[in-house]
One Martini backbone bead per residue (centre of mass of N, CA, C, O) as a GRO file, in nm:
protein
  166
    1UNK     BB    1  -0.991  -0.796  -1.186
    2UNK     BB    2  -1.139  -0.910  -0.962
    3UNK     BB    3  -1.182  -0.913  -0.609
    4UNK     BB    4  -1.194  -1.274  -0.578
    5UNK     BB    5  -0.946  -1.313  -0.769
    6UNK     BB    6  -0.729  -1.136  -0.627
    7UNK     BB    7  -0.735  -1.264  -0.327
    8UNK     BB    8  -0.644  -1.530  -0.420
    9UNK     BB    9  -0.408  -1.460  -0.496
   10UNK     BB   10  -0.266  -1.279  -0.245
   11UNK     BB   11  -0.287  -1.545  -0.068
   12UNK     BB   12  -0.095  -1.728  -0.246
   13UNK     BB   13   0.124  -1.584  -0.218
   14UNK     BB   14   0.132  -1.551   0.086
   15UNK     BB   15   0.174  -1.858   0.110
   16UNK     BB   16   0.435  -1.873  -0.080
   17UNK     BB   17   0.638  -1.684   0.118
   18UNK     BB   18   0.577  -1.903   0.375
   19UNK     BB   19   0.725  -2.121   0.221
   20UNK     BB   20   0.994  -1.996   0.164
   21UNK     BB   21   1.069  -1.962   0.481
   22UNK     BB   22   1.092  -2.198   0.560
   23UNK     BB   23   1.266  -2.356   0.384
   24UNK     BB   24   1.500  -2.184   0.455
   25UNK     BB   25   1.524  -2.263   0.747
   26UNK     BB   26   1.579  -2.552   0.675
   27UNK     BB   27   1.881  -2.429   0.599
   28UNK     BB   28   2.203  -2.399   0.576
   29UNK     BB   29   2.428  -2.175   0.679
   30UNK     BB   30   2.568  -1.966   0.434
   31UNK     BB   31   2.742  -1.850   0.695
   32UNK     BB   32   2.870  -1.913   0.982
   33UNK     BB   33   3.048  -1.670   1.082
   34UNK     BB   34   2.808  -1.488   0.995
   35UNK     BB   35   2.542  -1.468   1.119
   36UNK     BB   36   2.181  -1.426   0.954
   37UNK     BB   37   2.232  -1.503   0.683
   38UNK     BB   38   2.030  -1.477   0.375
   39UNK     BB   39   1.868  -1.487   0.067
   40UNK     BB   40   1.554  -1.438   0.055
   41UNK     BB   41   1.323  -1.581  -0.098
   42UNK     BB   42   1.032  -1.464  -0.048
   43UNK     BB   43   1.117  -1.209  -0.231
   44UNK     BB   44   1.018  -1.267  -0.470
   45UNK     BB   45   0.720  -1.207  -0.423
   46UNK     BB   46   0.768  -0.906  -0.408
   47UNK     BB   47   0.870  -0.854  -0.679
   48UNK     BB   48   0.585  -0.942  -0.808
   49UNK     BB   49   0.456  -0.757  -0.676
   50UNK     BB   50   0.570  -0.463  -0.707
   51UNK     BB   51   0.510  -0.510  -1.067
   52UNK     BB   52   0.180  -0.615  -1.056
   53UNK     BB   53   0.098  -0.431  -0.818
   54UNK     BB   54   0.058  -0.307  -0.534
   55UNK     BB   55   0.204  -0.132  -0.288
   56UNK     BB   56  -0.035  -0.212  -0.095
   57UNK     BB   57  -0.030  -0.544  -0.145
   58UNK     BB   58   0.288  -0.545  -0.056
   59UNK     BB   59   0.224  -0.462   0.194
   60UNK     BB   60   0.048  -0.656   0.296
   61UNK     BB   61   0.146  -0.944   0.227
   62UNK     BB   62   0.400  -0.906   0.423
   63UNK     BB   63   0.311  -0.893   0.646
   64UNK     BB   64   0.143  -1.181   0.680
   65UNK     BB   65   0.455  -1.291   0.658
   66UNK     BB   66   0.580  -1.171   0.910
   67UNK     BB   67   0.369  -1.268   1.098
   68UNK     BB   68   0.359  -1.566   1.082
   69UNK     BB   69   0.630  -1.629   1.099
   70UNK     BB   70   0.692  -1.525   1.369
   71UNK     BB   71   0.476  -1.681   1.508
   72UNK     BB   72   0.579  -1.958   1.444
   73UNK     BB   73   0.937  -1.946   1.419
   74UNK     BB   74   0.940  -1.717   1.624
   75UNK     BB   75   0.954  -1.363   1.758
   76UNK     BB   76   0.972  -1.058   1.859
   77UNK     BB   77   1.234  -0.981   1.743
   78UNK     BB   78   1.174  -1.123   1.468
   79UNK     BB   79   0.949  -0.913   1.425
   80UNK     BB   80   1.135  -0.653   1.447
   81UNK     BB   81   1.328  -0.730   1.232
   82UNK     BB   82   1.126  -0.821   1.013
   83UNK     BB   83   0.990  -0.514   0.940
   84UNK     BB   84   1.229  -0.316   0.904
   85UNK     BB   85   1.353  -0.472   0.658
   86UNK     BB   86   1.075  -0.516   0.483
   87UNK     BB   87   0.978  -0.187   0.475
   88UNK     BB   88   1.252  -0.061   0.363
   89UNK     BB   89   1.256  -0.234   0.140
   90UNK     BB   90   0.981  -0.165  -0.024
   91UNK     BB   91   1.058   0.135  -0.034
   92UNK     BB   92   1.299   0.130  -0.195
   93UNK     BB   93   1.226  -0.046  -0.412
   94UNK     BB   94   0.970   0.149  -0.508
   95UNK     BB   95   1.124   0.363  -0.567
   96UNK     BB   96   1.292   0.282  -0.808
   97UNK     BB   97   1.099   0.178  -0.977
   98UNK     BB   98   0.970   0.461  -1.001
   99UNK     BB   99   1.212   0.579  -1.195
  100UNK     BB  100   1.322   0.341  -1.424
  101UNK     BB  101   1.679   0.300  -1.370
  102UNK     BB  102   1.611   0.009  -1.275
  103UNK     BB  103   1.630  -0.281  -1.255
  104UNK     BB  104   1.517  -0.604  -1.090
  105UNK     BB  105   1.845  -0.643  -0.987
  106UNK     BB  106   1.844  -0.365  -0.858
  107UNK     BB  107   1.614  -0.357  -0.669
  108UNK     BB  108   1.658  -0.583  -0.530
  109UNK     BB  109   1.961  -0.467  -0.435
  110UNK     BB  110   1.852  -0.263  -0.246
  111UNK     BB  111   1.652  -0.448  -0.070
  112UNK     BB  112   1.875  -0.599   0.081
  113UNK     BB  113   1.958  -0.420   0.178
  114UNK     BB  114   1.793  -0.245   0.333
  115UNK     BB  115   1.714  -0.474   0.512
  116UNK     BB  116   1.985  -0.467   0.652
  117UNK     BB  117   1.935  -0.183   0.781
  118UNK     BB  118   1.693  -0.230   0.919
  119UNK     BB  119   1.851  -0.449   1.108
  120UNK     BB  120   2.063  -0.243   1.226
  121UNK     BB  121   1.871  -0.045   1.373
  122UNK     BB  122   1.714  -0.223   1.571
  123UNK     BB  123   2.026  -0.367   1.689
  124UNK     BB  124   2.086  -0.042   1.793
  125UNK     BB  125   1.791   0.021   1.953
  126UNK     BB  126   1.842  -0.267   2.167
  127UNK     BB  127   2.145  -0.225   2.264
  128UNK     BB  128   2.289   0.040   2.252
  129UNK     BB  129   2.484  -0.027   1.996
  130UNK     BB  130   2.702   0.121   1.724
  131UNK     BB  131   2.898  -0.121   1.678
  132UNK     BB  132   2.719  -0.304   1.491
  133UNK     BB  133   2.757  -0.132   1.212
  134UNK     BB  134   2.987  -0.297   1.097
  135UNK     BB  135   2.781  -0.550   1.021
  136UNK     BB  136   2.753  -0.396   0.710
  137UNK     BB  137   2.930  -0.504   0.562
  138UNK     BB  138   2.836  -0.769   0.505
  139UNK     BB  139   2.547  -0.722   0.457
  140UNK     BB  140   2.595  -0.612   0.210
  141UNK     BB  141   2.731  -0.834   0.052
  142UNK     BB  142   2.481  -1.008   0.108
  143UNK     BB  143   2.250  -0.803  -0.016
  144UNK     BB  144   2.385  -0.809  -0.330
  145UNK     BB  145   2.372  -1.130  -0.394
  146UNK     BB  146   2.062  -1.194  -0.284
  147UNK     BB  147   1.952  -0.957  -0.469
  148UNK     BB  148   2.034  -1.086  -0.733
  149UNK     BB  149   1.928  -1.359  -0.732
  150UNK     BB  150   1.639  -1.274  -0.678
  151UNK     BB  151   1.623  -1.097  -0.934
  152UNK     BB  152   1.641  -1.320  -1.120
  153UNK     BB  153   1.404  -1.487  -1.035
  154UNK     BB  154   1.184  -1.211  -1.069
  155UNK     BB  155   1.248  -1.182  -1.356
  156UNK     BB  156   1.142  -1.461  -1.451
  157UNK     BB  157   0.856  -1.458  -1.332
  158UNK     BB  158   0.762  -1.232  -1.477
  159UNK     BB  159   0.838  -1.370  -1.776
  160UNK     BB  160   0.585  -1.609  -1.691
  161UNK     BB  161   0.356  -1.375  -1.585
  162UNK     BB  162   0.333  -1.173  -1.834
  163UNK     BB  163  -0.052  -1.172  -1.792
  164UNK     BB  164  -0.047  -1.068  -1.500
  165UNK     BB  165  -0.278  -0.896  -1.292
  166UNK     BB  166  -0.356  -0.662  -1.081
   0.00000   0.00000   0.00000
């Protein structure tokens, strides 16, 4: 693939993974009782990126959609809160992809706990409050559920992709 074919690809992507945060915002909360759990629509396209691509594109493509959402929508917390969620997700997604011991959706049910790993050490970090990280029982049932769907359909999208090369 060209580089200017392929940056197009890459802007496309990442325009359509902030186009899928958008709209997750729009949606009202998947439960009530605990505050913050998401689906991560968004992450089909991580998916995507981490299987078609390389390493190095699935978090630049990452990192502009964390920032574009967290300016757009967020602040500077929610910056911080999605970014250590973000790349803790894509660094074990990475490592497991590269063992080829799990398939996509459990790649993904990885990605989708480290990602609230990731934000539970950040508000242990910014509270000073280890008694947070109780919250890790609910996010983890919340990030096995939403990585499995995530995992289904970034299946999906690959087995519709695969003529598709980084």
């Amino acid at each position: 693939m060209g580089k200017t074919k392929k940056l197009t690809l890459l802007g496309l992507l990442a325009a359509l993974s902030i186009i899928l945060s958008f709209v997750e915002s729009l949606l009202p909360p998947i439960y009530a009782a605990v505050p913050g759990i998401k689906i991560g629509l968004a992450n089909i396209v991580s998916v995507l990126l981490l299987y078609k691509f390389s390493l190095k594109d699935t978090a630049i493509v990452t990192l502009v959609r964390v920032l574009t959402v967290a300016f757009l929508f967020g602040n500077v917390m929610t910056l911080s809160y999605s970014l250590a969620g973000a790349f803790l997700s894509i660094t074990v997604m990475a490592l497991l992809k590269k063992t080829k011991l799990f398939s996509t959706i459990g790649v993904s049910i990885s990605g989708g706990v480290a990602h609230n790993l990731g934000q539970i050490i950040v508000a242990i970090l910014v509270t000073s409050t280890l008694e947070i990280g109780y919250y890790m029982i609910f996010l983890c049932i919340s990030g096995v559920l939403s990585g499995t769907l995530i995992g289904i359909l970034g299946a999906l999208v690959l087995k519709y992709t695969k003529n598709l090369k980084g």
